[in-house]
C-alpha positions as CSV (number, residue, x, y, z in Angstrom):
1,X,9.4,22.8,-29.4
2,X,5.9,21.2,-28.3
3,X,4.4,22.1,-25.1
4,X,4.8,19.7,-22.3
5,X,1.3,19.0,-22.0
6,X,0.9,15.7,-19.8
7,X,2.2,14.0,-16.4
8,X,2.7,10.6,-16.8
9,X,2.3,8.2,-13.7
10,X,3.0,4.6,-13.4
11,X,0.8,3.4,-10.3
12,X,2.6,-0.2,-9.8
13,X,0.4,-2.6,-7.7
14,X,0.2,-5.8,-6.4
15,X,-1.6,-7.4,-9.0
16,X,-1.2,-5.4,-11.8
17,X,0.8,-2.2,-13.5
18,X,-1.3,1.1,-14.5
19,X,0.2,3.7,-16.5
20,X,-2.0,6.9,-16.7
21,X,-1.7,10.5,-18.5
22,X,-2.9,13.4,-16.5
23,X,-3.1,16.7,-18.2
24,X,-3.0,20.1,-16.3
25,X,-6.1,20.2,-15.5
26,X,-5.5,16.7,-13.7
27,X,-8.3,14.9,-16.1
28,X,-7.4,11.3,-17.0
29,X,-6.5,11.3,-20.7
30,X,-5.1,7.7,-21.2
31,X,-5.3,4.9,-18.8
32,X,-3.6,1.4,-19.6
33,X,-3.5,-1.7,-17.2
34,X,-1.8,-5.2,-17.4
35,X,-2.1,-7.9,-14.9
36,X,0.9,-10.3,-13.7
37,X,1.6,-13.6,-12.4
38,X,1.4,-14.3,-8.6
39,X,3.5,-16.9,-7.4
40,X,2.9,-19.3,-4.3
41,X,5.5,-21.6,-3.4
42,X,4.4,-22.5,-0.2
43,X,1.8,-21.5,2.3
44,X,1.9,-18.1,3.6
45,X,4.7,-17.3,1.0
46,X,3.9,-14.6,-1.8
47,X,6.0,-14.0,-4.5
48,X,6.3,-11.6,-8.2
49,X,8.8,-12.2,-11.2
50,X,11.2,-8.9,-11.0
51,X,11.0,-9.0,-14.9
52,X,7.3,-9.1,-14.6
53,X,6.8,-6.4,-12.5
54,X,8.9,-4.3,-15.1
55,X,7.7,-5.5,-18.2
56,X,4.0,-4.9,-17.2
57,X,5.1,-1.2,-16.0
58,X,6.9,-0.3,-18.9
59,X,4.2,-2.1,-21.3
60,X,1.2,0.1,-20.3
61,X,3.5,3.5,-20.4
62,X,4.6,2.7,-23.8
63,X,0.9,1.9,-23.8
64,X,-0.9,5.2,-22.6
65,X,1.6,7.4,-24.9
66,X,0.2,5.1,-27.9
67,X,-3.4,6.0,-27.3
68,X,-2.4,9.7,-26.5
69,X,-0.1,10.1,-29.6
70,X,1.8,11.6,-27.0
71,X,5.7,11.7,-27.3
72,X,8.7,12.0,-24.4
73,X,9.1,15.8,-26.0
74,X,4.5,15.7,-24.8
75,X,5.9,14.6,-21.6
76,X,6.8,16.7,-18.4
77,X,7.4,14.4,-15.8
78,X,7.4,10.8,-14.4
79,X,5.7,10.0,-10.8
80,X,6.0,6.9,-9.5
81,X,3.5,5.3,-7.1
82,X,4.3,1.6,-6.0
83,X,3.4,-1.3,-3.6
84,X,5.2,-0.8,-1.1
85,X,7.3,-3.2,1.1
86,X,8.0,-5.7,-1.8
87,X,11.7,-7.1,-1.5
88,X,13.8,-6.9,-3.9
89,X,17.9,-7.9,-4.4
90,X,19.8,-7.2,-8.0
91,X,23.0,-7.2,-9.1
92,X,24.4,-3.8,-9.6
93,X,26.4,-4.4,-12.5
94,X,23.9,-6.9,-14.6
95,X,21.1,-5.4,-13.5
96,X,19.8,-9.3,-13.0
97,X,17.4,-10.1,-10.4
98,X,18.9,-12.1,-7.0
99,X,15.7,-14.5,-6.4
100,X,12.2,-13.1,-6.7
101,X,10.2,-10.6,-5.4
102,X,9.4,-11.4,-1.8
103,X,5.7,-9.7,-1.7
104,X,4.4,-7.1,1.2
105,X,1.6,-10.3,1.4
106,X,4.3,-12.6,2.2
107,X,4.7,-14.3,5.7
108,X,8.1,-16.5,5.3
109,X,9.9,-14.1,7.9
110,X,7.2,-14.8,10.9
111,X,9.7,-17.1,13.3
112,X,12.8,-13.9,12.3
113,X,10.5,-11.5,13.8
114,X,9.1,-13.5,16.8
115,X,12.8,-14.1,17.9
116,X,13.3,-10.2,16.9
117,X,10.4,-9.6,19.9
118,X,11.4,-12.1,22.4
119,X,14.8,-10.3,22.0
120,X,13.6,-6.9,23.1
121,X,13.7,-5.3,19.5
122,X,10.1,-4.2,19.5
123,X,11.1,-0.9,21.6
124,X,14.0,0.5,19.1
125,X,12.3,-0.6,16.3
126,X,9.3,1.9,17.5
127,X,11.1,4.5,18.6
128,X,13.1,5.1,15.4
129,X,10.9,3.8,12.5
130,X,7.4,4.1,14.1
131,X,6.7,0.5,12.9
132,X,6.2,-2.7,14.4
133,X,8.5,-6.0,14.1
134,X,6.2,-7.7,11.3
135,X,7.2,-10.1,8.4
136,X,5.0,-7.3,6.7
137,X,8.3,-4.8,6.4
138,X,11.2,-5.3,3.7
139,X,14.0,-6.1,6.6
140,X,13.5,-9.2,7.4
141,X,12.4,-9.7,3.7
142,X,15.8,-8.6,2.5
143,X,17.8,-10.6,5.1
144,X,16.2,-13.7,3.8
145,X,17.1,-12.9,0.4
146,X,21.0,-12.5,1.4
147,X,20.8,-15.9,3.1
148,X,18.9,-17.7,0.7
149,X,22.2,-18.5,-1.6
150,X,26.0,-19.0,-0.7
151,X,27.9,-16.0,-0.7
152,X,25.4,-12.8,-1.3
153,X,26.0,-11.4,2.2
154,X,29.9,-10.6,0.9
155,X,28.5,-9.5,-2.4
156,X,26.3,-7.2,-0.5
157,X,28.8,-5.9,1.7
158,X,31.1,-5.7,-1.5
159,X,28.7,-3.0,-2.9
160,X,27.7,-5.8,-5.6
161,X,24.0,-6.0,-5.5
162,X,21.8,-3.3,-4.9
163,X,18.6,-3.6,-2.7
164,X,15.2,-1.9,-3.8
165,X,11.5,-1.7,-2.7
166,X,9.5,-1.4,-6.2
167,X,10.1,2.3,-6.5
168,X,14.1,1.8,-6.7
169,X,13.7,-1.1,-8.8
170,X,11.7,0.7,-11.3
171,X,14.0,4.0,-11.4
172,X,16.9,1.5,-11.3
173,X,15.6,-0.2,-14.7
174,X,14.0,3.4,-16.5
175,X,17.4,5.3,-15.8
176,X,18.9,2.1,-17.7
177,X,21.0,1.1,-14.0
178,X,22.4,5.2,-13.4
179,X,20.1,5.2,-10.4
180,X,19.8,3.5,-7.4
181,X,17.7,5.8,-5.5
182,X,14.2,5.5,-3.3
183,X,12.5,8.3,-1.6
184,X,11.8,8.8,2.2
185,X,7.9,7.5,1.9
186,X,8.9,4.3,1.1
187,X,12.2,3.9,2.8
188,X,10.2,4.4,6.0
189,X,8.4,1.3,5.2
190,X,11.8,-1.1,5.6
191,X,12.2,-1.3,9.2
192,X,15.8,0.2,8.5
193,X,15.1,4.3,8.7
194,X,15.0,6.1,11.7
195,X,11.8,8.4,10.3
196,X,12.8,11.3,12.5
197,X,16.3,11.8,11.5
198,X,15.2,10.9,7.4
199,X,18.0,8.6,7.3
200,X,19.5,4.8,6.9
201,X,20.2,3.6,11.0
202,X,23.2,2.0,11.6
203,X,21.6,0.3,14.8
204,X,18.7,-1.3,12.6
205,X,21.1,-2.3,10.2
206,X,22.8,-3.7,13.2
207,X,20.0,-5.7,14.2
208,X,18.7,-7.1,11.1
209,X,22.2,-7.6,9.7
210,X,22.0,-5.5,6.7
211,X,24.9,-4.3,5.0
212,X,25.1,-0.7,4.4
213,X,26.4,-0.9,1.1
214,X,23.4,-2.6,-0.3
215,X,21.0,0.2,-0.1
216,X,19.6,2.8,-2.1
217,X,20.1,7.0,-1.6
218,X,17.3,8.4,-0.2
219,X,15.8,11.0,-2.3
220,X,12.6,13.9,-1.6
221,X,9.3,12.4,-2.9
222,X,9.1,15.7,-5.5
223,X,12.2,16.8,-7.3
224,X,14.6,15.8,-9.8
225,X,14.9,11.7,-8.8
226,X,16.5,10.6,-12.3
227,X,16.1,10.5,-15.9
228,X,14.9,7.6,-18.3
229,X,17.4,6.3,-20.7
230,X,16.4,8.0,-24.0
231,X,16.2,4.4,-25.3
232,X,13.2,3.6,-24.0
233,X,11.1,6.1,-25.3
234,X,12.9,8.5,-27.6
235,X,13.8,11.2,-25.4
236,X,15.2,11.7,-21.6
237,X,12.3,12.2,-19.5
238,X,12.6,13.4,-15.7
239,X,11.5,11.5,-13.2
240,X,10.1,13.8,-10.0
241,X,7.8,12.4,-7.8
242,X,8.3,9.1,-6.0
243,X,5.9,8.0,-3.2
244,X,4.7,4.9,-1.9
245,X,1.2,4.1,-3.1
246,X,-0.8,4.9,-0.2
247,X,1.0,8.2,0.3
248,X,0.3,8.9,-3.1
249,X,-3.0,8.3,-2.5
250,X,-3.5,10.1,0.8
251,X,-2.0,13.0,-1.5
252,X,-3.9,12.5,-4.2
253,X,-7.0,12.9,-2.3
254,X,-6.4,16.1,-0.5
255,X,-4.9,15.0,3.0
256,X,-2.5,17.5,3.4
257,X,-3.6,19.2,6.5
258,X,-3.4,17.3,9.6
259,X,-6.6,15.6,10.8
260,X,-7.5,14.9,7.1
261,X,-8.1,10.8,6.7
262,X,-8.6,8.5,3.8
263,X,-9.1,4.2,2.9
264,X,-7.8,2.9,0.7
265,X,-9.6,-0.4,-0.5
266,X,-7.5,-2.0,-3.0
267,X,-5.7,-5.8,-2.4
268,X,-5.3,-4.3,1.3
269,X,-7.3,-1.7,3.6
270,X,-4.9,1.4,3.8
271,X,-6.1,3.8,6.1
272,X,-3.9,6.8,6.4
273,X,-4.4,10.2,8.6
274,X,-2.3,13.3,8.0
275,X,-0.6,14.5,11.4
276,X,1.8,17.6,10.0
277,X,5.2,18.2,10.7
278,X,5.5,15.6,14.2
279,X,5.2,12.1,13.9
280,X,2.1,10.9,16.8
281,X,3.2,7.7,18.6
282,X,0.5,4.5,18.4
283,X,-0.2,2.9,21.6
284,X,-2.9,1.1,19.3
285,X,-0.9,-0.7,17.3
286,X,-1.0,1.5,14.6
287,X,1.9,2.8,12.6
288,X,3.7,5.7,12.1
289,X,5.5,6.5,9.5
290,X,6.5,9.6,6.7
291,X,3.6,10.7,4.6
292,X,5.7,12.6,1.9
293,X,8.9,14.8,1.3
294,X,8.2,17.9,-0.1
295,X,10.0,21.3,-0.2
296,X,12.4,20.0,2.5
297,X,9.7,19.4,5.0
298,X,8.6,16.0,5.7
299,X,5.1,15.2,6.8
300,X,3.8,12.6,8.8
301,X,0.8,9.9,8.8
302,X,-0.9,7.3,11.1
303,X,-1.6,4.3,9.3
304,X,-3.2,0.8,9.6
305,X,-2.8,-1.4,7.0
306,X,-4.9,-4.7,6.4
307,X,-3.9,-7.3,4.0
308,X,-6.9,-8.7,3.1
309,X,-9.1,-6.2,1.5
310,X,-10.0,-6.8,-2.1
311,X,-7.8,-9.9,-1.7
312,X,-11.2,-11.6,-0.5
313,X,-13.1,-10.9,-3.7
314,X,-10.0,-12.1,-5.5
315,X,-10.6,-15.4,-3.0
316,X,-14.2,-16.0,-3.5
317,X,-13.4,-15.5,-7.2
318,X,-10.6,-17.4,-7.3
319,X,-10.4,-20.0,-4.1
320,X,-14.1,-20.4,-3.9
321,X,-15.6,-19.8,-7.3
322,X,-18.5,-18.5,-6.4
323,X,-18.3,-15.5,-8.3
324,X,-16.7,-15.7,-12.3
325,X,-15.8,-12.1,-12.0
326,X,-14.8,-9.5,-9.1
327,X,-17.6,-7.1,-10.7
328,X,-20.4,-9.7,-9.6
329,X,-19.8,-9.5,-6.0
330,X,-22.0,-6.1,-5.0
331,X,-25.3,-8.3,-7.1
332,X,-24.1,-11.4,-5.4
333,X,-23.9,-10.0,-1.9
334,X,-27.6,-7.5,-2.5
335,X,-29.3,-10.8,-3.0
336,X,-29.8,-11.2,0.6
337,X,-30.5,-7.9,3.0
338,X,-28.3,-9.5,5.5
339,X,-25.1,-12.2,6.2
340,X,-28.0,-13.7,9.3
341,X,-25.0,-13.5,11.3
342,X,-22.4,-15.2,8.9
343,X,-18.9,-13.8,9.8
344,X,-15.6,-14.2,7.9
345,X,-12.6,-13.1,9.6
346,X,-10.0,-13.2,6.6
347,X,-6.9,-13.5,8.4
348,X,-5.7,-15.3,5.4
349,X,-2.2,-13.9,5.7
350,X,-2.6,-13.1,9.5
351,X,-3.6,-9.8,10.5
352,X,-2.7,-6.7,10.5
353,X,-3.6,-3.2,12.0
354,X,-4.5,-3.1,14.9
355,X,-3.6,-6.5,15.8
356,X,-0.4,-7.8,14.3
357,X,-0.9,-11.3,14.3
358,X,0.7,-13.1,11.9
359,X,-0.2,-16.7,12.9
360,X,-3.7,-15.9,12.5
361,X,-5.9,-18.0,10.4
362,X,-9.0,-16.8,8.1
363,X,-12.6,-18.3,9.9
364,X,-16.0,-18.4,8.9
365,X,-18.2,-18.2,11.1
366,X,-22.2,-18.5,12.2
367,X,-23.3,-20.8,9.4
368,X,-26.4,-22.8,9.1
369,X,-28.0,-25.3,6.9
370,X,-29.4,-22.1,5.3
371,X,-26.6,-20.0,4.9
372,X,-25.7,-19.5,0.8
373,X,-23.7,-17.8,-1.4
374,X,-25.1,-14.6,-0.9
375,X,-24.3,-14.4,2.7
376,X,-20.9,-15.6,2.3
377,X,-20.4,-12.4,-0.3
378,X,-22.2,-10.0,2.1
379,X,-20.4,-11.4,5.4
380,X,-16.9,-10.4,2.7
381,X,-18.0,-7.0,2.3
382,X,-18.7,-6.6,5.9
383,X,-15.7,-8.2,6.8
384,X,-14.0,-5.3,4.5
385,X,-15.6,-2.6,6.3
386,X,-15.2,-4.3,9.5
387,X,-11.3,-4.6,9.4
388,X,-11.5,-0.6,8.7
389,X,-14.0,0.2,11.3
390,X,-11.0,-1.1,14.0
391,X,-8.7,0.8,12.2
392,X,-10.4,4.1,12.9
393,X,-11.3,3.6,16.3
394,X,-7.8,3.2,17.2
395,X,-6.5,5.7,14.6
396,X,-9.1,8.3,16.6
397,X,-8.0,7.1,19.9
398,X,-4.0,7.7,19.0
399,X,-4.8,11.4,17.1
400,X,-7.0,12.8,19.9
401,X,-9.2,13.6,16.6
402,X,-12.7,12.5,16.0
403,X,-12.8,12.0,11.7
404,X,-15.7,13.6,10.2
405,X,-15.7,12.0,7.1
406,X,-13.6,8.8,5.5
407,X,-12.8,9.7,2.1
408,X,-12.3,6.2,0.5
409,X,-10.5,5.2,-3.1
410,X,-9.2,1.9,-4.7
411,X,-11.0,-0.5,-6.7
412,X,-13.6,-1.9,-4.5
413,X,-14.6,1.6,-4.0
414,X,-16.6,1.5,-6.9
415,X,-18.9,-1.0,-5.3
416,X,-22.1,1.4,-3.9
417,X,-23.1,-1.8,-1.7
418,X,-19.6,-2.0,0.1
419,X,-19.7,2.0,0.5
420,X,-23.6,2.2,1.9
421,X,-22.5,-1.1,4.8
422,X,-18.7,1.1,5.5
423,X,-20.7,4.5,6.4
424,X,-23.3,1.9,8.5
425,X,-20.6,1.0,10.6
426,X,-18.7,3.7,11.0
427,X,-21.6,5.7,11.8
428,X,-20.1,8.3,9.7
429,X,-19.7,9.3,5.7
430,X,-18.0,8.2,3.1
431,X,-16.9,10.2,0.3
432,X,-16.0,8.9,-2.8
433,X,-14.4,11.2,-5.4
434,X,-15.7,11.0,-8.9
435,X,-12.1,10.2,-10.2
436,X,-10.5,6.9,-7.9
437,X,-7.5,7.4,-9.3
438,X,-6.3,8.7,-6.7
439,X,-2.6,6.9,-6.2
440,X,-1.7,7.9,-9.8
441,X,-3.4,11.3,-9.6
442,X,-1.0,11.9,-5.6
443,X,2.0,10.2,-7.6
444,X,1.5,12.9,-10.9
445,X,0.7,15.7,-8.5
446,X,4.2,15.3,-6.4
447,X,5.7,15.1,-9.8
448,X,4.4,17.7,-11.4
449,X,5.3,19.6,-8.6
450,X,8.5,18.7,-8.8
451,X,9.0,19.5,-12.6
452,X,7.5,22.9,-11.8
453,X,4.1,21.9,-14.4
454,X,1.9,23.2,-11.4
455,X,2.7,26.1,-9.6
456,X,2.5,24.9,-6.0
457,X,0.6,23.0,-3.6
458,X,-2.5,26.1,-3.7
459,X,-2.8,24.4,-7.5
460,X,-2.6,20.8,-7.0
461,X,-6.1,21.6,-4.2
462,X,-7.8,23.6,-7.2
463,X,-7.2,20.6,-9.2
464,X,-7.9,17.7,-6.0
465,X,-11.3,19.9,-5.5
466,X,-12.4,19.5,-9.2
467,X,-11.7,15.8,-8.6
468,X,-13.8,15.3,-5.8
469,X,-16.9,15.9,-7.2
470,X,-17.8,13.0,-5.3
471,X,-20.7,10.6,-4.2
472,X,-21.5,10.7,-0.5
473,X,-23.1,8.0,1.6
474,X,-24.6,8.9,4.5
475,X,-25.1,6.3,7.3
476,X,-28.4,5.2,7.9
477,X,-28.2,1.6,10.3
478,X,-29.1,1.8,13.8
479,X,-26.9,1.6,16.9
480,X,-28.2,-1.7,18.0
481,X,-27.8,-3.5,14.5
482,X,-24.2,-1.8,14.4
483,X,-23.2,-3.0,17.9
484,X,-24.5,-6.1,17.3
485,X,-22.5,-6.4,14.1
486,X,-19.2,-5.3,15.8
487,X,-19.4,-7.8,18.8
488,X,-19.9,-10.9,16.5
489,X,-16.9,-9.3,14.6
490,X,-15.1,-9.2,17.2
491,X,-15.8,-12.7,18.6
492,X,-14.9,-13.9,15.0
493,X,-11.5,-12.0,15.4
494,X,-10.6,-14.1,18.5
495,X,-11.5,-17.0,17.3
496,X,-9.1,-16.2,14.0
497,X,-6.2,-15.4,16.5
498,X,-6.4,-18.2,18.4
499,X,-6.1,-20.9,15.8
500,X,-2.6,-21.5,15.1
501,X,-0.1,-19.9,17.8
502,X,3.4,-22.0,17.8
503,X,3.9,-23.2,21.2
504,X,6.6,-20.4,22.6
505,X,5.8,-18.3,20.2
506,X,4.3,-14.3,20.7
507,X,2.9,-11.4,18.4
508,X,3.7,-8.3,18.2
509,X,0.5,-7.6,19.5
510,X,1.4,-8.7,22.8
511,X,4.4,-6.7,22.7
């Protein structure tokens, strides 16, 4: 029999599918990518092809083993790391998609949630899932899915179709339909699971009209979670590690004691910071939720997410065309040594943490007759670190800890500009670890954990360490050029929130 020699994660995003082998020593062997269609409908509406999302995912795996000459029998373990979130319905005994994906981006739910708060909910929903009434979380998602034809809400309560955030949908499809399963990272993120008892709450359900029957079993995020169907690459291969893909990546770069904090700069800003075994209540409007599952014990995380992260190099690329590629943005933007007070406050999809505003609008502000592209591309990679530098000031005042370092990961990372203007204003370092693949390398850690191909958590740091070999970028503005920067932001921000507010209508801000 051939040694086991590789995890194999599949790091399922927004945009696109990853698949990458790790080996023991957690080095990257094979790395594959495929992008996928995003669908618009209407504004504020985001939406993904189910098949898509799967045919991408499975693509780059089959992928990855290709390039490795790597077989199921080379194979340990499967972890899953996914965007989390992201609706979807299916019919249990088809397997066929009900509708489309409904995307974490997506705003279609904001009136649901506004009557949600005028109705009081905002205080149970707290208490039990640590989140905040938001189109941004699957419930509302899913309850537009079961209204959105004739006749699904009795198939639902009929055990007929089968809800899923990514994770479930893609252990539904590699098990070949056996399992219908999530784990407690990314059930956490529903609205529907009261966090401190780790379980599905009948008085959510309640209030979201959800039918029991239509969800998933709730599963550790390392451990035995399924096995493929042989069919799809030979062999059986277990599936043990399951997390949502900031988790993964909180685990993937070494968070696991409490006080420990890291960004995530991908399509969104995910900021998440480790609190141990007790979940810390927000009175910043952040969020708290379940970090990870692991030998029976669940740990917990602060978190502020932001939707528009990388999303606005995707929009200057793609809305604006000023740049042909997202690679050209850090030349683009070092063209001029400053935005001369240019502000974009990309609340394209509303905002986020810590505001939770989902009727703002994106703004640019402060232009002149001399303003050009370059300040437009340095006032987006301000605006990036901006949107984070809130985060951690609230994520400091809920903690009671003062963060000594950001470690950061994600794609626009890699851009040294963005890094240097993030430590400038948060007055602080940021670390970036030589390997960014952090969400696969968290998703094939708890995996390999859970297959027993590393020994225990003492390991997986050995490994994490050798990772973060990292560049550091020490801040180097002054405290009047930063405070000057954060009071325009901040002036920009108001001006974003105060554009379109339905008359009657609240936030969960002011909540």
């Amino acid at each position: 029999m051939r040694q086991q020699r590789f995890i194999l994660a599949l790091d399922q995003g927004t945009t696109s599918s990853r698949a990458i082998l790790f080996d023991h020593a957690g080095r990257v062997v094979a790395r594959a990518q495929r992008e996928f269609a995003q669908h618009f409908p209407r504004p504020g509406w985001v939406e993904h092809d189910p098949h898509d999302i799967w045919r991408s995912q499975l693509a780059v795996a089959h992928e990855v083993m290709r390039v490795a000459n790597a077989g199921a029998s080379d194979i340990a373990a499967i972890g899953i790391a996914n965007q989390r979130e992201t609706t979807l319905l299916w019919d249990r005994r088809t397997g066929a998609p009900i509708g489309p994906a409904i995307v974490w981006q997506d705003r279609r739910t904001a009136a649901h949630c506004a009557r949600l708060i005028e109705c009081g909910g905002q205080a149970l929903i707290q208490r039990k899932t640590g989140l905040c009434i938001d189109p941004y979380f699957s419930a509302t998602k899913l309850a537009w899915l079961l209204d959105s034809q004739p006749g699904l809400r009795a198939r639902a309560r009929n055990g007929e179709l089968a809800f899923g955030t990514v994770d479930s949908w893609l252990v539904w499809n590699l098990s070949g339909g056996r399992r219908h399963v999530t784990d407690a990272s990314n059930a956490a993120r529903t609205a529907l699971f009261d966090i401190r008892a780790c379980a599905w709450d009948d008085e959510l359900l309640a209030l979201f009209d959800i039918p029991r029957a239509v969800l998933p079993e709730v599963a550790p995020s390392s451990g035995l979670i399924a096995h493929t169907d042989p069919a799809l690459f030979g062999a059986a291969i277990p599936v043990t590690g399951v997390a949502g893909d900031q988790q993964a990546a909180t685990f993937g770069q070494g968070c696991i004691e409490p006080g420990l904090a890291k960004n995530t700069y991908g399509t969104g800003l995910f900021m998440l910071m480790n609190t141990g075994a007790q979940p810390v209540v927000s009175t910043h409007r952040l969020l708290t939720t379940i970090g990870w599952q692991l030998d029976g014990r669940l740990t917990y995380a602060l978190e502020g997410a932001v939707f528009m992260g990388g999303a606005i190099i995707q929009w200057l690329r793609d809305g604006l065309g000023i740049i042909e590629s997202a690679a050209q943005i850090e030349a683009l933007a070092a063209q001029c040594a400053s935005s001369e007070g240019v502000v974009l406050a990309p609340a394209f999809a509303g905002l986020g943490a810590p505001y939770w505003d989902p009727y703002a609008r994106g703004t640019l502000l402060g232009m002149t007759r001399g303003t050009g592209r370059a300040h437009i591309a340095r006032a987006a990679l301000e605006a990036i670190a901006l949107q984070t530098v809130d985060v951690l000031d609230a994520m400091e005042a809920d903690a009671g800890i003062a963060v000594s370092e950001l470690r950061a990961d994600g794609g626009a990372s890699q851009s040294d500009l963005l890094m240097q203007i993030q430590a400038d204003l948060l007055n602080r370092p940021v670390v970036r670890p030589a390997v960014t693949e952090t969400t696969a390398l968290g998703a094939a850690q708890l995996a390999g954990l859970g297959a027993g191909f590393w020994s225990g958590v003492g390991e997986i740091g050995e490994i994490g360490d050798n990772a973060r070999a990292a560049r550091r970028f020490e801040p180097s503005m002054s405290g009047d050029e930063r405070g000057a920067h954060i009071e325009r932001w901040h002036r920009a921000i108001e001006r974003a929130r105060a554009w379109d507010v339905p008359a009657g209508q609240t936030t969960c801000a002011a909540v």
